[in-house]
Wavefront OBJ file of the C-alpha trace (Angstrom):
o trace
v 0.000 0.000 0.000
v 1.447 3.310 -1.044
v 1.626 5.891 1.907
v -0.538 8.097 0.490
v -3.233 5.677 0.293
v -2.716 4.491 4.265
v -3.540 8.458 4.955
v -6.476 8.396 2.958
v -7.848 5.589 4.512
v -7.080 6.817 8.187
v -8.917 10.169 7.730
v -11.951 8.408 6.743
v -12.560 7.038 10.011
v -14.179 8.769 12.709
v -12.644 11.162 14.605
v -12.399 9.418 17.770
v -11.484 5.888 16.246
v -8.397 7.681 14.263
v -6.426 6.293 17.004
v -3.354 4.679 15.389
v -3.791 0.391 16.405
v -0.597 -1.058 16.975
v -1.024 -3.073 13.810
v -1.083 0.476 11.743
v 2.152 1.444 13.536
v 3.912 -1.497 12.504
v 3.106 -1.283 9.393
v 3.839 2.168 8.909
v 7.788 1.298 10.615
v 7.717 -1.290 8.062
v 6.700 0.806 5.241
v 9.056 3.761 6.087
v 11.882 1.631 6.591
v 11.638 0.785 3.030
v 10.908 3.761 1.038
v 14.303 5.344 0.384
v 13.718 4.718 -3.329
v 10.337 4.658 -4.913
v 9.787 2.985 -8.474
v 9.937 5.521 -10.592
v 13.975 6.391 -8.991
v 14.460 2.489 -9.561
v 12.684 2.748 -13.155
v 15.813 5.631 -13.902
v 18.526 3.460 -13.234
v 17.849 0.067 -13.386
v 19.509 -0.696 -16.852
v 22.375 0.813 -14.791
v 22.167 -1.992 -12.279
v 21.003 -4.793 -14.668
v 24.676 -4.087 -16.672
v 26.467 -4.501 -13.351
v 24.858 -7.691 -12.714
v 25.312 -8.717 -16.431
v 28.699 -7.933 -15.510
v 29.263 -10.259 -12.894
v 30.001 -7.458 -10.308
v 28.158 -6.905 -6.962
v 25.373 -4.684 -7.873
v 23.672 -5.302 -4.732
v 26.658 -3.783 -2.895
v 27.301 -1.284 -5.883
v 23.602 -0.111 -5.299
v 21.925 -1.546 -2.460
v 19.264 0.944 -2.246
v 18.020 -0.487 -6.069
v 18.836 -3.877 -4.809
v 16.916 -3.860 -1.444
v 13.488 -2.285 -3.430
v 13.965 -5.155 -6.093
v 13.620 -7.574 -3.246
v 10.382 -5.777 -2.249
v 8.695 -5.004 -5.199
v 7.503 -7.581 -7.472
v 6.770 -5.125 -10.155
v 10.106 -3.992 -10.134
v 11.509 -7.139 -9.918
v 9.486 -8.146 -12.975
v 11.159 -5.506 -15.075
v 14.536 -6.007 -13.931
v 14.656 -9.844 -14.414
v 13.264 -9.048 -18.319
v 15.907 -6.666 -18.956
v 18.710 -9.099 -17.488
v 16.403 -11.762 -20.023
v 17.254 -9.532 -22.923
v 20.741 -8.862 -22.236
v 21.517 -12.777 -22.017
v 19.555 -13.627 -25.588
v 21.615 -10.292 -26.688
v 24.588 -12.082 -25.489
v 23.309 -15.255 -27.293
v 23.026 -14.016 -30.595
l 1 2 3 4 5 6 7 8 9 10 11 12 13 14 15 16 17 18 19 20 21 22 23 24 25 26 27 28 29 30 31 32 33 34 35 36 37 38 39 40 41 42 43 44 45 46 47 48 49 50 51 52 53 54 55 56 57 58 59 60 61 62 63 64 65 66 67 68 69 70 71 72 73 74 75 76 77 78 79 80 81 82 83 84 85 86 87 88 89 90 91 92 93
């Protein structure tokens, strides 16, 4: 759930209920934790880190801020394991 959503659906409940359950905390530590880089700053770069990795070098080190939202985000993920697809049929050719 994107953050802006979570507000959205805390300022529709009543005023007195808007009380924060410990389940919405967590989740909100969990979720801030893991925002340094949104999609859009991983959509900017990640040919950058797919070449690394095509490489052979240590892109999770090299960029561990990429690496780390790849492990979260499926859609991401999706993108980056195509691109690393194409570069190996490239390769093949």
């Amino acid at each position: 759930m994107r953050l802006i959503d979570w507000f959205k659906r805390l300022g529709k409940k009543k005023h007195a209920e808007s009380e924060l359950s410990d389940a919405d905390c967590l989740n909100l530590i969990r979720y801030l934790e893991n925002c340094d880089v949104d999609c859009e700053e991983v959509f900017n770069t990640i040919d950058q880190y797919v070449e690394i990795e095509f490489r052979k070098e240590d892109a999770a080190r090299l960029m561990p801020l990429i690496h780390q939202h790849l492990e979260m985000c499926s859609g991401c993920n999706d993108q980056y394991e195509a691109l690393l697809d194409v570069l190996a049929k490239a390769q093949d050719s």
